[in-house]
ZAGUSE-65878 format. One record per residue (C-alpha): x, y, z; residue in three letters. Coordinates in pm, whole numbers, plus 50000, padded with zeros to 5 digits. Layout:
@X X	Y Y	Z Z	aa ala .
...
END
This chain:
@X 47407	Y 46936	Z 47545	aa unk .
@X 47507	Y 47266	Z 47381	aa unk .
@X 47515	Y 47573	Z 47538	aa unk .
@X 47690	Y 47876	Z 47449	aa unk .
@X 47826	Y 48160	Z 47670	aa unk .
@X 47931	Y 48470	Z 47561	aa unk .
@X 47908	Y 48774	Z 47787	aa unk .
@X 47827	Y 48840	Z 48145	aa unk .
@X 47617	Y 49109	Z 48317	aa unk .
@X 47860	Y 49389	Z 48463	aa unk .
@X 47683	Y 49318	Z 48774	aa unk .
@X 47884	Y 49011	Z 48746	aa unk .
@X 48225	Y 49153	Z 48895	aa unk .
@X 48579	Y 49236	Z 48738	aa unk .
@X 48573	Y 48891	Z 48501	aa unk .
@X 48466	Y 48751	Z 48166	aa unk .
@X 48272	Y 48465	Z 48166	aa unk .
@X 48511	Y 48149	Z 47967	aa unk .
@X 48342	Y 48025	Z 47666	aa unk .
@X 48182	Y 47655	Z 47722	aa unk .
@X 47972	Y 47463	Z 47506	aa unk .
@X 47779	Y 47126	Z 47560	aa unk .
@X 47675	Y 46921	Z 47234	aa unk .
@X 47341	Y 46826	Z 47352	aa unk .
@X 47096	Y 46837	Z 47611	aa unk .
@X 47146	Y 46496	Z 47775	aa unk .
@X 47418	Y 46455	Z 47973	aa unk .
@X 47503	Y 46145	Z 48156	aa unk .
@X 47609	Y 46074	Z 48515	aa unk .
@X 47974	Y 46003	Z 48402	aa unk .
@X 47966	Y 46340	Z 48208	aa unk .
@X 47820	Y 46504	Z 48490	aa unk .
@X 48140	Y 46389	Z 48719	aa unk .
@X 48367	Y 46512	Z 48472	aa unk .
@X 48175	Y 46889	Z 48461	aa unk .
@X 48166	Y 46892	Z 48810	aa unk .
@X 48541	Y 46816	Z 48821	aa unk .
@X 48540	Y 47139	Z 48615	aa unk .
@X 48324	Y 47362	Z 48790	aa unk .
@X 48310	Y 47200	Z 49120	aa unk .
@X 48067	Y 47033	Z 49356	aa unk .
@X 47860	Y 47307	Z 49415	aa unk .
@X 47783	Y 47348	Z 49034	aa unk .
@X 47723	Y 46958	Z 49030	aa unk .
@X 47493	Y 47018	Z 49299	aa unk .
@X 47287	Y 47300	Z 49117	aa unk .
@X 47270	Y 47090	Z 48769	aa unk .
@X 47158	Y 46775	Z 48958	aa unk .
@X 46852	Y 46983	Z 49093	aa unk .
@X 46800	Y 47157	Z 48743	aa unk .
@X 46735	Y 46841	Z 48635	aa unk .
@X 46518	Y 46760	Z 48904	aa unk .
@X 46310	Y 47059	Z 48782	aa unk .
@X 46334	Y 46937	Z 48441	aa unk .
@X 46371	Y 47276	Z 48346	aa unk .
@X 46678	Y 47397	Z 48123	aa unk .
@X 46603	Y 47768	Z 48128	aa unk .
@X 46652	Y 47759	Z 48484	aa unk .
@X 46979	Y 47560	Z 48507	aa unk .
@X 47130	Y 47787	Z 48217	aa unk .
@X 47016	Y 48083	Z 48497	aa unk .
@X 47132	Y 47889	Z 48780	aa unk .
@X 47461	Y 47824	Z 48584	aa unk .
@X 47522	Y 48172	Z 48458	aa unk .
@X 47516	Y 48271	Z 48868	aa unk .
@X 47701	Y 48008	Z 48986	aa unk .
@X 48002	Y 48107	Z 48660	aa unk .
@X 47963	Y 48442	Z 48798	aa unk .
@X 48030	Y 48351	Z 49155	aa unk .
@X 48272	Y 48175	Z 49094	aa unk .
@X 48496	Y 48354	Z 48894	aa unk .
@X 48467	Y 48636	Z 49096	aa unk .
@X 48625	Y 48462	Z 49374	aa unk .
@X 48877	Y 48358	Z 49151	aa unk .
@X 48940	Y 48696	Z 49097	aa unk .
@X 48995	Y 48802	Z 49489	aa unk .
@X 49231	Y 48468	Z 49518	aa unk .
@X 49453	Y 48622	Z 49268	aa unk .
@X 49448	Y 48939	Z 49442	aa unk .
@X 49524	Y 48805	Z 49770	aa unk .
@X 49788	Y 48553	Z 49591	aa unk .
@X 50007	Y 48891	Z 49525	aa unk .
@X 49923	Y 49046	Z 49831	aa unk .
@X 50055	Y 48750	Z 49978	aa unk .
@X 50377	Y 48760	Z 49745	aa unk .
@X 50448	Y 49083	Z 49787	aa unk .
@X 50420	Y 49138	Z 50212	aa unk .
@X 50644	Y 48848	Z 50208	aa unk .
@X 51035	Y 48802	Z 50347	aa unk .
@X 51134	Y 48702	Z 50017	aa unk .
@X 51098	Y 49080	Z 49955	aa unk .
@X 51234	Y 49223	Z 50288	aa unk .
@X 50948	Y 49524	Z 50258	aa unk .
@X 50987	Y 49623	Z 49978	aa unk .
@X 51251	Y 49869	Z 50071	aa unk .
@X 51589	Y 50045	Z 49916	aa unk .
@X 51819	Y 49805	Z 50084	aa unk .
@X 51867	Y 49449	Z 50023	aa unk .
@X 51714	Y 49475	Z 49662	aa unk .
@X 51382	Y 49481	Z 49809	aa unk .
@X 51155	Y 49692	Z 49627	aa unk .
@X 51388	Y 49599	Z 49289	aa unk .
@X 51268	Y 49247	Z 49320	aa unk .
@X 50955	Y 49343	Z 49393	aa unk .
@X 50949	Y 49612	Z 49052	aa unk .
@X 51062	Y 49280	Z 48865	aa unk .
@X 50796	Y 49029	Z 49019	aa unk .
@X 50576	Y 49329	Z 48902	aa unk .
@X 50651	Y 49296	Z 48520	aa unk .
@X 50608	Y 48941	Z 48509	aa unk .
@X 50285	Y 48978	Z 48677	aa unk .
@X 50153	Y 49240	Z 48408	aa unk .
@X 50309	Y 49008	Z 48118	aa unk .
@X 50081	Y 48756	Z 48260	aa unk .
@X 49812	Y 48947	Z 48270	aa unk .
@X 49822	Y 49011	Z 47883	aa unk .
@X 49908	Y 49376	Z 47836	aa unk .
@X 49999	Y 49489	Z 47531	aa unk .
@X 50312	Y 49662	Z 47672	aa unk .
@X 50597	Y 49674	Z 47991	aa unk .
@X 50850	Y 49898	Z 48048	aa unk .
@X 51068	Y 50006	Z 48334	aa unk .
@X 51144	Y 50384	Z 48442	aa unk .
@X 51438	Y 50408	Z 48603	aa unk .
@X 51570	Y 50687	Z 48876	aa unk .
@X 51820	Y 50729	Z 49184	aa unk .
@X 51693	Y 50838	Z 49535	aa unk .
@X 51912	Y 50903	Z 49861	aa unk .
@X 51842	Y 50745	Z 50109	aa unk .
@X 51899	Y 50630	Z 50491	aa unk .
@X 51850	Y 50294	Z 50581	aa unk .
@X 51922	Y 50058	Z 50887	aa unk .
@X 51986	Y 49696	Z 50790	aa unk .
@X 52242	Y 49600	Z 51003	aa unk .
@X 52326	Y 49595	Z 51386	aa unk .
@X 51957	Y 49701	Z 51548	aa unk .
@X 51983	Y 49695	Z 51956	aa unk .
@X 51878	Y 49836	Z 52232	aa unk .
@X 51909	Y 49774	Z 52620	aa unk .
@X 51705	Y 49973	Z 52862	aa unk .
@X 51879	Y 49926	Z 53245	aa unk .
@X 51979	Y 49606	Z 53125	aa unk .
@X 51659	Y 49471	Z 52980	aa unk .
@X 51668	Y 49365	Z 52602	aa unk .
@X 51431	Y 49532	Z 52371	aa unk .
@X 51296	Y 49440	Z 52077	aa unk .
@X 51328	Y 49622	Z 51716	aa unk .
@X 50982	Y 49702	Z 51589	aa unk .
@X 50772	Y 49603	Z 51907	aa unk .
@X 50954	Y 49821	Z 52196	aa unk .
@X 51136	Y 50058	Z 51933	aa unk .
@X 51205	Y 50208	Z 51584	aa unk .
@X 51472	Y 50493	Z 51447	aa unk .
@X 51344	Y 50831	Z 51345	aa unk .
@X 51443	Y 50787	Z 50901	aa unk .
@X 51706	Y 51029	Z 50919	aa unk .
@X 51889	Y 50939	Z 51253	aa unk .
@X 52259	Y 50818	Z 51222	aa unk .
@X 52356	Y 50516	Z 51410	aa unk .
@X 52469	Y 50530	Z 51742	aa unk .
@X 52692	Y 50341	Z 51955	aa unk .
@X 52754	Y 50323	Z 52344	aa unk .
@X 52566	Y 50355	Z 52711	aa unk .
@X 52383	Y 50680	Z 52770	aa unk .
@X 52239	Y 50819	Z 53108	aa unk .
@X 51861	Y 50895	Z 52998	aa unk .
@X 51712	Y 51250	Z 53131	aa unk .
@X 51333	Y 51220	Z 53145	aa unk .
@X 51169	Y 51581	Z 53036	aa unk .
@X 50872	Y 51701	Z 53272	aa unk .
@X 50638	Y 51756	Z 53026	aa unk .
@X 50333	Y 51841	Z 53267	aa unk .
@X 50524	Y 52099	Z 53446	aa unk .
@X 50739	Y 52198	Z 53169	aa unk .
@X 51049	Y 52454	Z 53208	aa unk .
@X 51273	Y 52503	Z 52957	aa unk .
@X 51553	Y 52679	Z 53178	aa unk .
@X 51536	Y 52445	Z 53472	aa unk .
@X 51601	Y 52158	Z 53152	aa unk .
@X 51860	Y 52350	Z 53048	aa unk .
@X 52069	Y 52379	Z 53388	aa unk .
@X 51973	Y 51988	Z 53458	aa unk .
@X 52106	Y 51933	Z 53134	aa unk .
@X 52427	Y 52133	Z 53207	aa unk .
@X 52483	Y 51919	Z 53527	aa unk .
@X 52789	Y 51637	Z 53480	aa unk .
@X 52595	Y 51351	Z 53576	aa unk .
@X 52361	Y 51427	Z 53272	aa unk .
@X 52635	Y 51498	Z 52971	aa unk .
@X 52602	Y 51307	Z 52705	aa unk .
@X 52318	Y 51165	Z 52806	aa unk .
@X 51934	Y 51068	Z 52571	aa unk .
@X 51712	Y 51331	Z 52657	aa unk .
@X 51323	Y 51135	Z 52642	aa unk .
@X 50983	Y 51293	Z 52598	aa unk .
@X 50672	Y 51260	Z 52413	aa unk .
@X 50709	Y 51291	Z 52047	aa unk .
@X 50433	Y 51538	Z 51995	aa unk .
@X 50557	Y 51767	Z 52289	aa unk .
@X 50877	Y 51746	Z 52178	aa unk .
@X 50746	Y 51860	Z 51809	aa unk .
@X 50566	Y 52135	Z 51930	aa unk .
@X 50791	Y 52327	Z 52110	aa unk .
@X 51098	Y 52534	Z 52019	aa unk .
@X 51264	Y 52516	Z 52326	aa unk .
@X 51396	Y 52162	Z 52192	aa unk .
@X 51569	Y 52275	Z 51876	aa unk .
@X 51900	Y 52375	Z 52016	aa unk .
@X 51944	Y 52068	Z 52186	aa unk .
@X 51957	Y 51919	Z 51825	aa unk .
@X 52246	Y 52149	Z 51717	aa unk .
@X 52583	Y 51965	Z 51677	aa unk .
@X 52737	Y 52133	Z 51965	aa unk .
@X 52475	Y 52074	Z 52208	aa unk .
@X 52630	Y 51834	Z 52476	aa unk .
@X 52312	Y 51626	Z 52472	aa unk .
@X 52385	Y 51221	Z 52306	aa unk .
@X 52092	Y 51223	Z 52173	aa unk .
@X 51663	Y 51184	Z 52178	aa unk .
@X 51455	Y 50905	Z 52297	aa unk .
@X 51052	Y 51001	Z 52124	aa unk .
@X 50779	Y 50839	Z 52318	aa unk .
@X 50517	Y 50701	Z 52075	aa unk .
@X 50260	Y 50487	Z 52166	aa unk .
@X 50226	Y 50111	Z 52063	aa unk .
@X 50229	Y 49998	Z 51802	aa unk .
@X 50531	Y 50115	Z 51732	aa unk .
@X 50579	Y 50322	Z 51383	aa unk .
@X 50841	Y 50331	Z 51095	aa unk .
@X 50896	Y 50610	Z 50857	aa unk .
@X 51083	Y 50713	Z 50536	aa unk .
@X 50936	Y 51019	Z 50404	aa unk .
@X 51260	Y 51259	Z 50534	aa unk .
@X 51513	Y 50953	Z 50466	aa unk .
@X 51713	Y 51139	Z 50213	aa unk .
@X 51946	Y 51301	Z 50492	aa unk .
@X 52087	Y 51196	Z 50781	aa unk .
@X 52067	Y 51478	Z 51111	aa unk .
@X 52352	Y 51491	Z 51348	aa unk .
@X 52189	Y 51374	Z 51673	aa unk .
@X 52041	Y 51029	Z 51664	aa unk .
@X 51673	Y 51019	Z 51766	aa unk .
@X 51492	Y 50675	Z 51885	aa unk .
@X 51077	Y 50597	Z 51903	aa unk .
@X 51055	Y 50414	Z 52186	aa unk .
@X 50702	Y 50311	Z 52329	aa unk .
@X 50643	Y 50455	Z 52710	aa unk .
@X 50623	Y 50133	Z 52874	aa unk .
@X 50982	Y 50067	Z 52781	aa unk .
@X 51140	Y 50334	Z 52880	aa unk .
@X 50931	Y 50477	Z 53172	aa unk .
@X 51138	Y 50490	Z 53464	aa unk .
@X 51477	Y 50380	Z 53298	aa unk .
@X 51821	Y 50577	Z 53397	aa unk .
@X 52052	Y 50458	Z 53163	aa unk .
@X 52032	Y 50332	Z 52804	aa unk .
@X 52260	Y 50119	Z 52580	aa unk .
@X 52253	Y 50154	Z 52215	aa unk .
@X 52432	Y 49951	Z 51958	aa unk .
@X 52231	Y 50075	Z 51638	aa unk .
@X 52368	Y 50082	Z 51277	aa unk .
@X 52214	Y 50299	Z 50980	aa unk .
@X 52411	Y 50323	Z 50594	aa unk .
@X 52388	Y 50579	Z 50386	aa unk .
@X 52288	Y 50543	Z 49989	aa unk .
@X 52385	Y 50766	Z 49772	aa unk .
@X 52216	Y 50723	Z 49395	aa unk .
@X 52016	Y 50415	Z 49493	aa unk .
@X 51845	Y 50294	Z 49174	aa unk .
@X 51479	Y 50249	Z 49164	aa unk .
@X 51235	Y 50244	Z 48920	aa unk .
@X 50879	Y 50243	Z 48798	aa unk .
@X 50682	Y 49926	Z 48627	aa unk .
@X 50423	Y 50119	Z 48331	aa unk .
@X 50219	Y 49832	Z 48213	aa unk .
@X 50032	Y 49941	Z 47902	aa unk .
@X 49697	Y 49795	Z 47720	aa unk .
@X 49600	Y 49942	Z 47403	aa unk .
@X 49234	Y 50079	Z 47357	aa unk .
@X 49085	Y 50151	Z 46998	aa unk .
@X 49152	Y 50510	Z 47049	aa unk .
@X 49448	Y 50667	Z 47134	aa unk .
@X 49430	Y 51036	Z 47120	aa unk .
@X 49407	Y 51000	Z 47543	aa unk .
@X 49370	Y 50780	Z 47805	aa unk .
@X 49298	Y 50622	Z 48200	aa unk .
@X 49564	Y 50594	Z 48423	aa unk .
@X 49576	Y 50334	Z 48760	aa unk .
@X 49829	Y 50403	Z 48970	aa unk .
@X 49975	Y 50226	Z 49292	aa unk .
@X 50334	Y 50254	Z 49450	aa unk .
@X 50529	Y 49940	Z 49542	aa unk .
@X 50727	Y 49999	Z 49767	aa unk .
@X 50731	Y 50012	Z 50152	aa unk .
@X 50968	Y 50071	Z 50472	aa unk .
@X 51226	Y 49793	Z 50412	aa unk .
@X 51410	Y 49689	Z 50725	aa unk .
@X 51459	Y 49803	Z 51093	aa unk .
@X 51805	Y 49633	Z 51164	aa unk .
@X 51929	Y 49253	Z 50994	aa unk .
@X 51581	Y 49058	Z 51159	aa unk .
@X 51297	Y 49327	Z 51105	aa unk .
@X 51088	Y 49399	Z 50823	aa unk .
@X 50755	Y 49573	Z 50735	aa unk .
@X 50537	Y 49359	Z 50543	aa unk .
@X 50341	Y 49645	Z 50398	aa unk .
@X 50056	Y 49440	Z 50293	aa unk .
@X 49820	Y 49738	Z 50352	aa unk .
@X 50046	Y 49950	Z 50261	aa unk .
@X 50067	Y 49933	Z 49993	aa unk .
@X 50060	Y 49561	Z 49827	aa unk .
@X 49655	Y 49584	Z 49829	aa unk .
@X 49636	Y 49859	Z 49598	aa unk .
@X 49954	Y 49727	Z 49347	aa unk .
@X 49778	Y 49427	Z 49301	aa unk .
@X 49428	Y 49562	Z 49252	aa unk .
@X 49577	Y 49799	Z 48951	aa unk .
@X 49742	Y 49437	Z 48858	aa unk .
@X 49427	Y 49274	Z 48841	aa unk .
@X 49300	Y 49595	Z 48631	aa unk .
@X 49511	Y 49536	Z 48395	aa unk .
@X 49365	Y 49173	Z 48362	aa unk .
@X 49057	Y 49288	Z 48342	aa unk .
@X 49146	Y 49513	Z 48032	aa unk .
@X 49373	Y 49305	Z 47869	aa unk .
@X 49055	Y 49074	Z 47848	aa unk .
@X 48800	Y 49345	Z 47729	aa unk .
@X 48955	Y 49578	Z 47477	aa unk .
@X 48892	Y 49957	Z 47651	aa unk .
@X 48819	Y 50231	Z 47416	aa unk .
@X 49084	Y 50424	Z 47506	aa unk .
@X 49447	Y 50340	Z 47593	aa unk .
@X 49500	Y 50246	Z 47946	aa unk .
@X 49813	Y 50256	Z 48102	aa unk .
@X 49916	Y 50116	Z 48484	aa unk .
@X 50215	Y 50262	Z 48693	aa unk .
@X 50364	Y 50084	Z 48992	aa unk .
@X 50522	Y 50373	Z 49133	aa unk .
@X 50845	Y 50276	Z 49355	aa unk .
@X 51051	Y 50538	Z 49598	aa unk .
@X 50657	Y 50643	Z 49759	aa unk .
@X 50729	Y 50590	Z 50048	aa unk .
@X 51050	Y 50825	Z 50086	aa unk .
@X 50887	Y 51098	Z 49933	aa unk .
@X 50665	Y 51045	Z 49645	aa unk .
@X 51029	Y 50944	Z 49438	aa unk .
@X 50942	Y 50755	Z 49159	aa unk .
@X 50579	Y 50949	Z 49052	aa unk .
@X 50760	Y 51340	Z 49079	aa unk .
@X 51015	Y 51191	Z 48833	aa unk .
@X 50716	Y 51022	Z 48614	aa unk .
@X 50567	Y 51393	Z 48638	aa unk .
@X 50865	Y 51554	Z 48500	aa unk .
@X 50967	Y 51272	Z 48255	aa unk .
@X 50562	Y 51120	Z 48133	aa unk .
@X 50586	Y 50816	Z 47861	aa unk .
@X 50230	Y 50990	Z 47753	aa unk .
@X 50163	Y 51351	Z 47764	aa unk .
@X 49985	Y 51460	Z 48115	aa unk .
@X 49731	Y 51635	Z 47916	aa unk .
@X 49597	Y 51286	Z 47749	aa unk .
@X 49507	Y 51170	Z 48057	aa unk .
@X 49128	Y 51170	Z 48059	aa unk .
@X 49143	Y 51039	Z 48457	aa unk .
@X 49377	Y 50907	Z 48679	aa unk .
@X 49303	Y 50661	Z 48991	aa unk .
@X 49519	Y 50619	Z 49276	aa unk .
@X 49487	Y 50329	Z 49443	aa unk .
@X 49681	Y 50324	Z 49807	aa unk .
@X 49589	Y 50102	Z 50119	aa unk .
@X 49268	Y 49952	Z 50046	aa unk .
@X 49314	Y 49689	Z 50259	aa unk .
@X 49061	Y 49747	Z 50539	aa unk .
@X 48727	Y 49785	Z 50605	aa unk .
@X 48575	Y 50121	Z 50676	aa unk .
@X 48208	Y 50132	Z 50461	aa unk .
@X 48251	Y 50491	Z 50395	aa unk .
@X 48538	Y 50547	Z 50109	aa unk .
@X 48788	Y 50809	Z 50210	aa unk .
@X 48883	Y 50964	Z 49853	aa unk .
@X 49122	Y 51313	Z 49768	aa unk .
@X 49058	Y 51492	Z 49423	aa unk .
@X 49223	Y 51683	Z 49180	aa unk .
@X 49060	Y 52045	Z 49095	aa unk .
@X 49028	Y 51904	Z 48780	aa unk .
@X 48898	Y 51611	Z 48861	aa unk .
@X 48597	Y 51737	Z 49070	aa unk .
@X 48410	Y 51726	Z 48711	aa unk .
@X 48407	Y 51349	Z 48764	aa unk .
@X 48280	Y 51354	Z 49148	aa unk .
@X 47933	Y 51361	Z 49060	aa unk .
@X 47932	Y 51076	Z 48841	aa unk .
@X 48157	Y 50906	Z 49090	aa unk .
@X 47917	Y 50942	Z 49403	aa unk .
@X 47602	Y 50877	Z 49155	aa unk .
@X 47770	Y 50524	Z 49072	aa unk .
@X 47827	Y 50423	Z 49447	aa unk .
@X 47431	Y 50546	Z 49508	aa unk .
@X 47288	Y 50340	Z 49270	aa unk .
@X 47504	Y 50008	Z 49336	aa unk .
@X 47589	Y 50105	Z 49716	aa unk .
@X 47933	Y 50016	Z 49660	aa unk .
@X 48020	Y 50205	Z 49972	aa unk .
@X 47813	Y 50411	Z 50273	aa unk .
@X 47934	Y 50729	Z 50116	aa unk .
@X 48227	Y 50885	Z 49967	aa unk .
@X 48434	Y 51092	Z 50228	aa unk .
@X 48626	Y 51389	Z 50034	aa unk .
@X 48934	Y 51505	Z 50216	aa unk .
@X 49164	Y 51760	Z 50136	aa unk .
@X 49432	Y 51700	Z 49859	aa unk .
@X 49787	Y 51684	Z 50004	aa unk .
@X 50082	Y 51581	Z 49935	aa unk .
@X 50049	Y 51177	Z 50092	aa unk .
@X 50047	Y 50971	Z 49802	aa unk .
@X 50114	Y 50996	Z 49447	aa unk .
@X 49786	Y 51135	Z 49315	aa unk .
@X 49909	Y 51429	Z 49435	aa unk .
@X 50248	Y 51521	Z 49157	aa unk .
@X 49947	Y 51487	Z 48900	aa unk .
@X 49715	Y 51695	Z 49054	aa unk .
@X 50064	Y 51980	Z 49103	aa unk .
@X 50023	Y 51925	Z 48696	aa unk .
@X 49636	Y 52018	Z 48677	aa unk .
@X 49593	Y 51597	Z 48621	aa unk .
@X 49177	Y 51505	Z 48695	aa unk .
@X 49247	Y 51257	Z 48941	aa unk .
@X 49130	Y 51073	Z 49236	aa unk .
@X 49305	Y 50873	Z 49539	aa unk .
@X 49105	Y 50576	Z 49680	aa unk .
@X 49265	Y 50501	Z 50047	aa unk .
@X 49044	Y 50297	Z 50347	aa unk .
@X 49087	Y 50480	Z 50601	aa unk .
@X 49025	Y 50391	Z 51003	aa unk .
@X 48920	Y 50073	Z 50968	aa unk .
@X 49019	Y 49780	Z 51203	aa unk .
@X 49395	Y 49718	Z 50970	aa unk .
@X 49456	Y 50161	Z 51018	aa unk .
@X 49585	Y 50054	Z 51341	aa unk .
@X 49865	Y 49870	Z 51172	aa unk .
@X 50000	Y 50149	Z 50918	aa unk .
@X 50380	Y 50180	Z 50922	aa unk .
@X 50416	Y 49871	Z 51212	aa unk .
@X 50566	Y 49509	Z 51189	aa unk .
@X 50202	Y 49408	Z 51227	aa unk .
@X 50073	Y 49547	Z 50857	aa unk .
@X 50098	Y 49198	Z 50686	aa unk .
@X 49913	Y 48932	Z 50523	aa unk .
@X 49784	Y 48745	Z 50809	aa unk .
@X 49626	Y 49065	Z 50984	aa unk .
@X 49475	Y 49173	Z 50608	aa unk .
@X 49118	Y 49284	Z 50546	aa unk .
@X 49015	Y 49228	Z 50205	aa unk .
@X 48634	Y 49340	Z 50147	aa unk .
@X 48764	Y 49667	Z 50018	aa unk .
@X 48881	Y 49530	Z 49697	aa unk .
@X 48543	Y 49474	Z 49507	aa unk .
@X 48403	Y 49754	Z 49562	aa unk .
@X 48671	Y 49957	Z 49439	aa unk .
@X 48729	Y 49747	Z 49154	aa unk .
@X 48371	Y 49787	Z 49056	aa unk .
@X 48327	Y 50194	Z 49119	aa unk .
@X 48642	Y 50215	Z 48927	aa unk .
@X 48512	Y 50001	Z 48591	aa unk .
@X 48151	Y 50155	Z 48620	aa unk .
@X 48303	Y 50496	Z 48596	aa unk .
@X 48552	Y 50453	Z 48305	aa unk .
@X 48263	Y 50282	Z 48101	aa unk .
@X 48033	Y 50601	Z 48144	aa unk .
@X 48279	Y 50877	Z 48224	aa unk .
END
């Protein structure tokens, strides 16, 4: 049989329907086997009870669905298929040591070439940065801990070397000048002064014990499990080395020994991946953006998968890109895996100050950073100038009920939306927040295996709904 297919609803997801034809409208059992080999059992299934029905219009419905389905799934398999590639070793987390995020930036290109834009091209720039690949290891009273689980290095600690006597700080009967005399006491010189992160944060009494000629070794910061990893103030290194260490591991202990490594790069080369499709017009044009990159290593064993955070949202702007490549946009669209995020918003404040398309042709621009969970209500941050768009945004999600509701937070400066909004860019930033995967932001734990996916869709879809009536 003949049948022809040659659009889709766009109810029917981020995919175009393949074009099949069927010269008649008998088919026999052996053709049958050799669809179904095509489409699959369940489509076999659904034509063998069209034909029960003996009713063509409904197996052209029933096949239209199934197409649908199907291809949408095929859709969220290639999504999670560079999730999966990128939160893997192969890539170390995607961070500035150990060519991480550079091998990452490369997988990236082929990826886009593949997905049939019209244009790649790679932006480079240099970051400094502090990083801790090699010796990672810590004994508390003799017990061995473990990097990532029991403990992690504040970004911009040096490495330290040696035993330590540990002073634990009174925190619920805090005095300063009794910590300073039990500080001044022999038995305590040199030794890792511990407290509670937040305490230690919000009081000034601290700070000169963090002066170079304080006689204290160093600080032990009590943060709850899971343990967390940063890079945002990587680009020095302080003079006293500071430790996260959860309170189970250290309550109690009098002496520490520390055997920790961190290196120092100086104009570390990164750069951005700009993927471009061409629309029919070209006077301005919709920008996806998503950084790559991610904490790299905690010592030679350790490293954060990032799959959260932020593979999800690099490979939903990859699968964009598909999706345009395959359906010619009126307007030019241009994608931007952003690398050096993660230290500071790197790579998208040099795209700001050094655009391959004038700021002011950008019509809208969508962040996309860890989508990965599962909260129904869609935490978003927009530009001043994008705020024109936020009715049309939240009117799209209330008709199709994409999401519960669209939570508006205040724009800061936590992702790379926000260089473009500095430049009075209309702009948005899609992040999931507090779902069940929040939990695992900046821990070992953020990887493929503990990844939510039902986010993806849904942003996919509010994203393509607005662009076509925006």
């Amino acid at each position: 049989m003949r049948v022809m297919f040659t659009s889709v609803s766009r109810t029917s997801g981020p995919t175009i329907l393949p074009r099949m034809t069927f010269s008649s409208t008998k088919m026999s059992i052996k053709n049958l086997k050799r669809l179904s080999g095509y489409l699959g059992s369940l489509f076999l299934a659904i034509v063998k009870q069209s034909f029960k029905l003996k009713n063509m219009k409904k197996l052209l419905i029933l096949l239209l669905a199934f197409v649908a389905i199907t291809l949408n799934a095929q859709d969220l398999q290639h999504y999670k298929q560079i999730v999966k590639e990128l939160s893997s070793a192969k890539y170390q987390g995607r961070g500035y040591a150990k060519d991480g995020a550079n091998k990452a930036g490369k997988y990236l290109v082929k990826e886009f070439k593949k997905a049939g834009v019209d244009e790649v091209v790679c932006q480079p720039f240099k970051i400094d940065i502090n990083t801790f690949c090699g010796k990672m290891d810590m004994w508390a009273d003799g017990k061995k801990l473990t990097p990532g689980v029991d403990f992690s290095m504040r970004e911009y600690s040096p490495g330290v070397h040696g035993e330590f006597p540990v002073y634990h700080v009174d925190t619920l009967n805090f005095d300063a000048e009794k910590m300073y005399a039990d500080l001044a006491k022999p038995e305590y010189a040199n030794c890792m002064v511990v407290c509670d992160f937040w305490f230690m944060y919000t009081h000034s009494e601290f700070k000169p014990l963090h002066k170079k000629d304080s006689t204290v070794g160093g600080f032990i910061q009590t943060w709850t499990s899971p343990i967390k990893f940063y890079k945002a103030y990587g680009s020095k290194v302080m003079g006293k080395p500071i430790v996260w260490v959860t309170p189970e591991a250290i309550k109690g202990v009098k002496n520490v020994k520390l055997d920790i490594d961190n290196e120092w790069l100086q104009g570390y080369e990164l750069f951005n991946v700009i993927a471009k499709v061409n629309g029919e017009k070209h006077d301005s044009c919709y920008v996806f953006t998503a950084h790559y990159d991610h904490l790299g290593n905690l010592g030679k064993k350790v490293y954060y998968a990032g799959a959260n955070d932020n593979a999800s949202g690099t490979a939903t702007i990859v699968t964009l890109a598909e999706y345009y490549a395959k359906n010619k946009p009126e307007y030019d669209m241009y994608f931007i895996a952003f690398s050096g995020e993660d230290s500071g918003l790197n790579g998208s404040l040099y795209y700001v100050d050094n655009p391959t398309v004038p700021l002011s042709q950008i019509r809208y621009l969508f962040n996309i950073d860890m989508i990965g969970d599962n909260n129904p209500v869609q935490y978003c941050e927009i530009s001043d100038e994008g705020l024109r768009g936020l009715s049309l945004m939240e009117k799209i999600n209330d008709e199709n009920h994409y999401f519960e509701a669209l939570n508006r937070g205040e724009l800061a400066a936590n992702s790379d939306h926000y260089p473009f909004a500095e430049h009075h860019v209309p702009c948005i930033l899609f992040e999931n927040e507090n779902g069940d995967a929040f939990q695992y932001y900046h821990t070992i734990y953020d990887t493929y295996e503990n990844g939510i996916f039902v986010t993806y869709e849904p942003i996919f879809k509010i994203i393509r709904d607005f662009v076509e009536k925006y």
